[in-house]
C-alpha positions in Angstrom: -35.5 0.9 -52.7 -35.2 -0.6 -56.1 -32.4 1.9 -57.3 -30.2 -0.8 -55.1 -31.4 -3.8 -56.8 -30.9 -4.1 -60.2 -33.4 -5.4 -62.6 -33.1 -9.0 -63.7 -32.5 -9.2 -67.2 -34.5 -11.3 -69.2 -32.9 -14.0 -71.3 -33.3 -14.0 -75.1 -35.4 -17.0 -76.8 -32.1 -17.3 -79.0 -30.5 -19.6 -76.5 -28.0 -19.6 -73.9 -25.1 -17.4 -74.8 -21.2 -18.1 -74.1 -21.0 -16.4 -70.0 -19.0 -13.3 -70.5 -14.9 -13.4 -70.2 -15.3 -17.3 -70.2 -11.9 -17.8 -71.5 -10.0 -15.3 -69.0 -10.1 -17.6 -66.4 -7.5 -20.0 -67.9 -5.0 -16.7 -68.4 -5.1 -16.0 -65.0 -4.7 -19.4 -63.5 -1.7 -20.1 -66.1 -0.6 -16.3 -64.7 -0.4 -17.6 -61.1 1.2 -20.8 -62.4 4.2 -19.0 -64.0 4.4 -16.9 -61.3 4.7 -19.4 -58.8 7.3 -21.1 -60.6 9.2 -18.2 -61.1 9.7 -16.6 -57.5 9.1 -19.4 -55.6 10.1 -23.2 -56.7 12.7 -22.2 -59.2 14.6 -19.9 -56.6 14.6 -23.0 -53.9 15.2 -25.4 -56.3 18.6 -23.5 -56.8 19.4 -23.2 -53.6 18.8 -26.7 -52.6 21.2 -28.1 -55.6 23.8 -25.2 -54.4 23.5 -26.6 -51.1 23.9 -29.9 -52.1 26.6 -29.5 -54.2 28.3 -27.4 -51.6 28.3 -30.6 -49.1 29.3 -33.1 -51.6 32.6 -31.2 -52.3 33.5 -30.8 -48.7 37.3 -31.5 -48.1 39.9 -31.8 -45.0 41.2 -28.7 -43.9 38.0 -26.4 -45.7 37.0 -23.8 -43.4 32.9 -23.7 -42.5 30.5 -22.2 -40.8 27.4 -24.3 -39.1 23.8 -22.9 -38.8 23.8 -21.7 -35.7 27.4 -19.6 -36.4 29.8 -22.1 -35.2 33.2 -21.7 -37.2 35.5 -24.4 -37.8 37.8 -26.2 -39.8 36.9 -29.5 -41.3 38.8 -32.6 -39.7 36.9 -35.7 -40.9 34.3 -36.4 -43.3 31.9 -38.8 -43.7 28.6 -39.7 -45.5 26.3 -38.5 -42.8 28.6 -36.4 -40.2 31.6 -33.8 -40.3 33.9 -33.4 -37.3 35.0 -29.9 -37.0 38.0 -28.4 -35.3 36.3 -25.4 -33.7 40.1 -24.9 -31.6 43.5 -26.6 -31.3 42.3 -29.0 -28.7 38.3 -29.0 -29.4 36.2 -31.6 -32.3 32.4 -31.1 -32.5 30.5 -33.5 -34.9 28.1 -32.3 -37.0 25.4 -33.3 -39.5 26.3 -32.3 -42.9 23.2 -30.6 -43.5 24.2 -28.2 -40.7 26.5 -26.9 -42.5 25.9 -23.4 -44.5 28.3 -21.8 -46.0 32.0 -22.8 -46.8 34.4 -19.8 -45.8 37.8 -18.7 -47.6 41.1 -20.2 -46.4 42.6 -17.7 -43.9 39.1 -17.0 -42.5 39.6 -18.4 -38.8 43.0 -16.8 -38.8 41.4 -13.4 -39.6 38.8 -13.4 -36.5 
């Protein structure tokens, strides 16, 4: 039965020596750190500005499309809300932040 326990190893009179791969510890946590940053918060970061960026530089007559797939054209915009001409005789108000994507001119015409 003791070929599964090892035998403990007696420790030198020398003193206490360094543990073994004491400084690998740091390379792997500053690995996971970089990695992180790379594939997860810089990616998001990007999109977010995009995003941002995207609803700052919305304009009268741009043609959208909402998060849940509604298509319009944009009407009236203000700092909070966008009203959207979804057809001839039909608004809808929206949150800015529901909007996703902004579509090329001629898009609505197209469908």
């Amino acid at each position: 039965m003791s070929f599964f326990i090892p035998a403990a190893m007696a420790q030198s009179a020398g003193g206490a020596a360094a543990p073994v791969g004491a400084g690998f510890e740091w390379i792997f946590l500053v690995g996971f750190v970089v990695i992180f940053y790379l594939m997860i918060w810089r990616p998001q970061a990007k999109r977010a500005k995009e995003h941002k960026n995207l609803l700052a530089n919305l304009s009268n007559g741009d043609e959208v499309v909402t998060g849940g797939g509604i298509l319009g054209k944009v009407k009236k915009v203000t700092d909070e809300f966008v009203v959207l001409e979804v057809t001839e005789s039909q608004e809808l108000k929206f949150q800015k932040g529901a909007i996703v994507a902004v579509l090329p001119k001629g898009t609505l015409k197209a469908i």
